[in-house]
Steps between C-alpha positions, in 0.01 A plus 500: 500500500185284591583120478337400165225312466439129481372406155167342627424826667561721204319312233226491753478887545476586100112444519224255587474211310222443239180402610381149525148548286397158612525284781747212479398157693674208595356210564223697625162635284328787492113574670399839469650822606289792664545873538283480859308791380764724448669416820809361343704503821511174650689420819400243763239200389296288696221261427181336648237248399123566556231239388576450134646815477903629532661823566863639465565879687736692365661735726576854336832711537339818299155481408422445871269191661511175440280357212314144532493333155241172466730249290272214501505518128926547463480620147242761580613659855247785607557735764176443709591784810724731578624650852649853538692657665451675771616872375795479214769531751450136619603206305387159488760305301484193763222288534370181673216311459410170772199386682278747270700784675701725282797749689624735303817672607516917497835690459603792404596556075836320478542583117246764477607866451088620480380469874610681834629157696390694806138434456517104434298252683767321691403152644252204318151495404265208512233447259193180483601368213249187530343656197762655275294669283390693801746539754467651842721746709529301890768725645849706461822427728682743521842467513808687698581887413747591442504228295463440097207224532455152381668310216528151404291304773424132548110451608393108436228449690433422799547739819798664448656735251837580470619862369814641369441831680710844445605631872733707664828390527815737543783474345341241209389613194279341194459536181674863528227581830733579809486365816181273410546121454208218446405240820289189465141625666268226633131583500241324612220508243231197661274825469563678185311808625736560783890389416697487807854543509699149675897580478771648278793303388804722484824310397761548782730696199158726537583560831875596530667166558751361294604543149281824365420618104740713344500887312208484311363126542139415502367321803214361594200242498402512095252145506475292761362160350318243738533174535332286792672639836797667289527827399751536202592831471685701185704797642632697150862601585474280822436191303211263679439338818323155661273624748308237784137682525315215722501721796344801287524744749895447512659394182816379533828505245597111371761659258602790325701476193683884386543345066611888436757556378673171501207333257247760358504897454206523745156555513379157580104510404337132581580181672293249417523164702427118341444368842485113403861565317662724724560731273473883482496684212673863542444777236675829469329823338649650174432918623737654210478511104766343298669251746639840684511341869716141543327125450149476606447122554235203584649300748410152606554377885514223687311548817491137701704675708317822557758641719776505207344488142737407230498617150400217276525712136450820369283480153636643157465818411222487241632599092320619214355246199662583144148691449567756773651816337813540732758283681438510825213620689699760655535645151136467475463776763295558783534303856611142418510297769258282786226596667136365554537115549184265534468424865252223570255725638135417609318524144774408281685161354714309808819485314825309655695384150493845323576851527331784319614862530436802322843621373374859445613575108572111467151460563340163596849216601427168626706276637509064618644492853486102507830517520556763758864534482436507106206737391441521125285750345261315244237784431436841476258798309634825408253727465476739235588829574183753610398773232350720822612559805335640825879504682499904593833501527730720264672257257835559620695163412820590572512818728300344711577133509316425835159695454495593164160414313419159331398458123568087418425209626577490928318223636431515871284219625411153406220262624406106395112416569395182593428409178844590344428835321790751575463822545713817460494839645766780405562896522294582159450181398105421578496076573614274336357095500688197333485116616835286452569224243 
């Protein structure tokens, strides 16, 4: 006889939750909502000032491209350009936007049954994006084969950019692709026409030595966040690491901290430093409906002493209002969970007291880190679930807890402007803008 079930798990598998008709705000106000044209899938968002004018891009997991909406007028967003694809076996669900430069990663479909993967565009594209109603193809890097591309990237300005880059790697696997794991890749972009490749930062766990991943475990680079002459580097199952990148033709390793399983159940997404705290924030990755993996966390660390970072806090687990209709959000359904977290990049709000994250079916959670070993969530927007849905995927919620399709709310990204509008990006969700109260 199976072991029976636990009583949270049961009541969870009868059937989704009803839906949530309209959104539900704390302390936080509704802008305007738009449907990007159709392209509801929003993943990655950046944002850039020109003149008077200012523009959020939306990376796209589905519809393909990355869309460039003018905001200037928050309660009337418009999308003012759109760039493709290059065939619809590349995706361009990362994006970054500095120095009038946009990069836009290319991988293969992660959660795409439609296209042959064998005929992506592996590597980055850079566009001109001085004018974004009109922007301009420079050049296309292209990355290692065999390889799966280019995900979540950090490119800030400046002369370097800094890729999470799918290689060869025997023996590793990620996300379910064997013997492939994700370096840090340096190029050098001082001529956007012509990216060179500087150095690749492989972890010494990348190379053999010392304790290695187990059966199964994800490993690699997934964002690699920037910070002056640090690199700080999110590793999924292999937690994150503190890496010195003054000499940028040879990183070297300040600290690497393994947080699974001891303190998360892996897949560590972003690490987002507060340099004039020393603090780090460290966010897992929900990847499973219903709460079926172990805790996915934010963490909070302590990094005067780069070399051994101490946990400060881990936040609370974000709970429904009395309006919601069901008790937890892992009765809601869907991925519940972390994942995009505002990260202080060039464009956006510098923000040091706060942390916003996009808490996939929780939607929009903010939190006061003033107190860093005491955070305390005092808003959050829940948006209301979508009537369509672009997500191909076969809606599958419990077969198929991992890559089944999406039909409510699952936020992905968040980003605060300058001029403290918020904006939020999910699977078939369009974007979302609020301000606090």
């Amino acid at each position: 006889m199976p072991s029976p079930q636990p009583e949270w798990r049961k009541s969870m598998r009868k059937r989704p939750a009803p839906r949530l008709e309209e959104p539900v705000a704390v302390n936080t106000e509704f802008v305007a909502h738009t449907k990007v044209q159709g392209r509801l899938d929003g993943i990655q968002l950046q944002f850039q000032t020109v003149g008077a004018h200012h523009y959020l891009y939306v990376g796209h997991i589905w519809s393909g491209g990355v869309s460039i909406l003018d905001v200037t007028s928050p309660n009337d967003p418009q999308v003012a350009a759109f760039i493709p694809t290059p065939n619809e076996s590349t995706k361009h669900t990362k994006v970054q936007v500095a120095d009038g430069i946009a990069m836009l990663g290319c991988e293969a479909p992660m959660f795409d049954p439609r296209p042959d993967p064998t005929k992506a565009w592996l590597g980055v594209r850079f566009f001109d994006v001085s004018d974004p109603t009109d922007p301009k193809e420079l050049s296309f890097w292209e990355s290692d084969r065999p390889g799966f591309g280019v995900h979540r990237s950090w490119w800030n300005g400046g002369r370097y950019a800094f890729l999470s880059h799918g290689v060869a790697a025997e023996g590793f696997q990620y996300a379910g692709r064997p013997d492939r794991t994700r370096v840090m890749t340096t190029l050098d972009i001082s001529d956007p026409e012509n990216p060179k490749r500087v150095s690749d930062f492989w972890l010494p766990v990348q190379r053999g030595e010392g304790r290695q991943p187990g059966p199964g475990e994800t490993f690699g680079v997934h964002e690699p966040v920037i910070e002056g002459d640090r690199a700080y580097i999110a590793y999924a199952d292999g937690g994150f690491a503190i890496a010195d990148i003054s000499d940028i033709e040879n990183p070297k390793l300040i600290t690497h901290q393994w947080i699974f399983p001891e303190l998360t159940d892996g897949q560590t997404h972003t690490c987002v430093p507060f340099p004039d705290r020393d603090l780090l924030v460290v966010s897992d990755e929900a990847m499973a409906t219903f709460g079926l993996e172990g805790e996915k966390n934010i963490t909070l660390w302590d990094i005067s002493d780069e070399t051994e970072p101490q946990l400060l806090s881990t936040f609370p687990i974000p709970t429904p209002t009395e309006t919601e209709p069901y008790e937890t959000y892992f009765h809601k359904g869907e991925r519940f969970g972390p994942h995009g977290t505002h990260d202080n990049h060039q464009g956006k709000a510098r923000i040091a007291d706060k942390v916003y994250n996009a808490y996939m079916n929780a939607g929009l959670r903010i939190w006061d880190v003033t107190d860093a070993a005491d955070p305390v969530e005092t808003a959050s927007f829940v948006p209301a679930d979508p009537t369509e849905h672009v997500d191909p995927r076969p809606y599958n919620r419990i077969a198929d807890p991992l890559r089944g399709g999406t039909r409510k709310t699952c936020s992905q990204d968040v980003l605060v402007d300058p001029r403290g509008y918020v904006y939020l990006s999910g699977y078939n969700d369009g974007i979302w803008i609020m301000r606090e109260t």
